[in-house]
N, C-alpha and C positions, 0 to 999 in steps of 0.2 A: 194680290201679289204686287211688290211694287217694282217699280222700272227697271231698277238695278237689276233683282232678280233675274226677271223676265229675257231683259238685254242679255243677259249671261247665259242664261240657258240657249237662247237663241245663235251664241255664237259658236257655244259647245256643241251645241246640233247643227248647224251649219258647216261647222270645221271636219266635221268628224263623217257627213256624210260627204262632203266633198272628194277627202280624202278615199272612204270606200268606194265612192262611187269611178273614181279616177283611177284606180285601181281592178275595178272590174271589165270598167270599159277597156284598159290595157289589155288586161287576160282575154275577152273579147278579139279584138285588134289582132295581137301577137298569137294569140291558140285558139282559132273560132270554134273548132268544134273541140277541144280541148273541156270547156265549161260540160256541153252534152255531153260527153263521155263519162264525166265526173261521174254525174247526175241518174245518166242508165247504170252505172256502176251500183248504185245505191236503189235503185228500179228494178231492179232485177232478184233481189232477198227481198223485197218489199211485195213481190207477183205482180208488177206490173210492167206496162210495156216500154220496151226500149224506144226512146224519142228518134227519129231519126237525123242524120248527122250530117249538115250541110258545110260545105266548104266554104274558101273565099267565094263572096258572091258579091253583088251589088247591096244586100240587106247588109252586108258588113258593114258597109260603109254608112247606110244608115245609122245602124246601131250604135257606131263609132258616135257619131254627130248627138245622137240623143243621150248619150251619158256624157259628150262632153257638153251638151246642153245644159243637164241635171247635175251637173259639178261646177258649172258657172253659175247656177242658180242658187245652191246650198254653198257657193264660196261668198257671194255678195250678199245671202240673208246673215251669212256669219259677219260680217264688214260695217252691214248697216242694219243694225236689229230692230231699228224706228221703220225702216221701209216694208210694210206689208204686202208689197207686192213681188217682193222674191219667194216668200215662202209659200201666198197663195198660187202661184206659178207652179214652184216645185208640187204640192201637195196634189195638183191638177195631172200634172206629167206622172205621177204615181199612181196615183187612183186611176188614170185612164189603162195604165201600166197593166194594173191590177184587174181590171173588169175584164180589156181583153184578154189574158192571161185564163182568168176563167172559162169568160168565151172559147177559147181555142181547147181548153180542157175539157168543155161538155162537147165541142161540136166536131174536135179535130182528132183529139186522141188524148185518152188518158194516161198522159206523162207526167211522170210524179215533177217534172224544172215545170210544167206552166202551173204545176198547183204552188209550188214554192213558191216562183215567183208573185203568184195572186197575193199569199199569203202577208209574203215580204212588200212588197213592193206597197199592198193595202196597209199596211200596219204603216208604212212609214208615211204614206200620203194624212193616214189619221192622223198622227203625232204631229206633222208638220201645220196641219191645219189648225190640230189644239195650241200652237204655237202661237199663229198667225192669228186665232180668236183672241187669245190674251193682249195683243196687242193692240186691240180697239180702242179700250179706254179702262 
């Protein structure tokens, strides 16, 4: 694949998760338990158990910080498509996303948001990494 491509792709996927990811952390932020509710909405036809529904808390505020982490990440791979070290970043913060997200669904409770999340959250740390391979050489 040659550079141009490569560079292109990398700003479309950088742009584009930015944008979601700024986006969620909002919905986050402005309606925390708002996303859960979604989630048990669709858990509940499916037979599975309702997550339970935490308030404003101090995890808010983490959570705030880690997707505006992972929107600073996926803004600067989109900016500098030569710099592999935003994407191998981002793809680290996803996949860890993901593992724990599994974690908490074998060990905590089977809620259909931490399997989605595994899901999602795995799929994009993959992509961002096959990204971030291409751009070796």
């Amino acid at each position: 694949m040659n550079e141009g491509r490569s560079a292109k792709r990398s700003r479309v996927l950088g742009y584009g998760l930015a944008a979601v990811f700024a986006a969620v952390g909002l919905a986050f932020l402005v309606a925390p338990g708002g996303v859960t509710v979604f989630f048990n909405s669709l858990s509940r036809p499916l037979g599975m158990e309702a997550a339970p529904i935490a308030g404003r808390s101090f995890y808010l505020v983490l959570t705030a910080a880690y997707m505006s982490l992972v929107t600073l990440l996926a803004w600067n791979m989109a900016r500098q498509p030569k710099n592999r070290a935003y994407p191998v970043l981002l793809a680290q913060a996803k996949l860890a996303s993901s593992l724990i997200s599994f974690g908490f669904f074998a060990f905590h409770g089977p809620f259909l948001i931490y399997l989605v999340n595994g899901f999602v959250d795995g799929a994009i740390g993959a992509a961002v990494y096959q990204i971030a391979g291409r751009k070796r050489g």
